[in-house]
C-alpha positions, 0 to 999 in steps of 0.5 A: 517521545519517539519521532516516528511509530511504524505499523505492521499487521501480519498474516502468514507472510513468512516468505516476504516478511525478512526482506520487509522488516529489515527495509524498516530496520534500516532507515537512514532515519533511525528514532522510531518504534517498529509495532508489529502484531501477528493476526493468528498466522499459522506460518513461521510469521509470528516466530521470524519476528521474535527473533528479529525483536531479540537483536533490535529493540525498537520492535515491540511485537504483538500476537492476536489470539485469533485473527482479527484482519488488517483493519482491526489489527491496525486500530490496536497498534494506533492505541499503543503508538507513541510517535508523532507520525504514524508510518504505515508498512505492509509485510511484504513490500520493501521501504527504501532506505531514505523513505522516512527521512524524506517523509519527515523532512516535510512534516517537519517543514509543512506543519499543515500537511496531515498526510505524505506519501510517494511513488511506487515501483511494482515489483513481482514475488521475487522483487523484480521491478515489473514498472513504477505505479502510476499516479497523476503528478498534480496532488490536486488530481490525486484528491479529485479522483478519490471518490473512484481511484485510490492513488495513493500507495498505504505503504508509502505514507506518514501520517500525524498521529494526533490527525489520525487519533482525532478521526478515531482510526480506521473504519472497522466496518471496512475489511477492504479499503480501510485506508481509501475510506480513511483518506475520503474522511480526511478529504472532507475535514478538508486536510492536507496531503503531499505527494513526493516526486520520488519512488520510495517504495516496492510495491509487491505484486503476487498470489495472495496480494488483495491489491493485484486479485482486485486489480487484474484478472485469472492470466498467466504472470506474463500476461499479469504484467504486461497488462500492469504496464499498459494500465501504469501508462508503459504500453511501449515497454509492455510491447517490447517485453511481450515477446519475453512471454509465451502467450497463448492464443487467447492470452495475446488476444486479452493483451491486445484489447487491453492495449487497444484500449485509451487510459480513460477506459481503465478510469470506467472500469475502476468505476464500475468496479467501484459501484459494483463490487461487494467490498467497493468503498463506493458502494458502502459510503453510498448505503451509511 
């Protein structure tokens, strides 16, 4: 049985999607599966990693005949898996070269841990570095804050496939959030997460990103990524690169208030966001 089985849901992510696979080819860690399935795109998606599949073949390629979304496309990839751990990866960030052997080394020595997961660094549609993600240092307040802010980056992490099997998958009901509810279920069945101290992945910030449209309103890019500094504890860097961007009046407006702001401001916001969203996770747990 192989160490590691990593899953890959993708949905028209041509542009992004060389840069991502071949970050997973990579790996200093070598002894896993690479599961892919193509959710119906319409792009050049499905025929990029067919070629990539011809060249290595530890990349089992699968097609849906209809798109069925990322929830449901994950959960049939957990069905054919065979690895121990379960690594997840989006098709548009980029893992760094040492991520799953620094991921196995404690799964390996910490047979209580259920899930691992790192640091962050944003970056923008051509992968440059906009800050790191920020999350709170102590797992413990990464655990207390989930009910109203998912810290923990799905990219980033590895979790034990028998953990993960046991808890039936991925909520299907769930087309947003499928990984915050995921983690909320394993909370309450009181299992162990661990946080690595490192920046083990590229998170990319772009148009078609679920994670940057819930996260920052209609701006401009520069005005997007000031304000993903100011809200990721880098007010000081989002000051000095300001004057990189021309703003217009009303944009330097928005990026001042949003500065003005304290760090616990943007806490309400998520939480308000979380009780009122459509797609909220809160909200939804609040009606089953």
């Amino acid at each position: 049985m192989c160490k590691i089985s990593v899953i890959m849901s993708v949905y028209n992510q041509e542009k992004f999607l060389s840069e991502s696979v071949e970050s997973v080819l990579c790996q200093s860690e070598s002894s896993f599966e690479f599961l892919i399935i193509d959710d119906a795109s319409s792009d050049r998606s499905y025929d990029l990693i067919k070629n990539y599949s011809k060249i290595d073949d530890r990349i089992k390629l699968y097609k849906n005949s209809k798109n069925l979304g990322l929830t449901k496309s994950l959960n049939k990839l957990l069905k054919i898996a065979k690895g121990k751990y379960i690594a997840r990866m989006d098709a548009d960030d980029i893992s760094s070269k040492n991520r799953f052997k620094n991921e196995l080394s404690v799964m390996s020595s910490n047979q209580d841990v259920s899930v691992v997961f790192s640091k962050a660094d944003l970056v923008d549609a051509s992968g440059n570095i906009i800050c790191e993600k920020w999350q709170p240092e102590n797992i413990k307040d990464i655990i207390t804050s989930m009910p109203y802010h998912n810290y923990i980056t799905h990219s980033t992490c590895m979790i034990r496939a028998s953990i993960i099997g046991d808890l039936g998958g991925y909520n299907e009901k769930y087309k947003l959030a499928q990984d915050w509810e995921l983690w909320l279920r394993m909370i309450n069945s009181n299992l162990t997460f661990y946080s690595v101290n490192k920046v083990l992945l590229k998170l990319r910030m772009h148009e078609d990103n679920i994670s940057r449209k819930n996260s920052l309103s209609n701006s401009s890019d520069g005005l997007q990524i000031l304000i993903l500094k100011i809200r990721n504890h880098q007010k000081m860097s989002a000051i000095s690169t300001a004057r990189n961007y021309k703003l217009t009046p009303i944009e330097r407006i928005k990026f001042y208030l949003n500065l003005a702001l304290p760090q616990s401001a943007f806490k309400w916001m998520t939480l308000m966001y979380s009780k009122y969203s459509k797609n909220s996770i809160i909200k939804r747990l609040h009606n089953q």
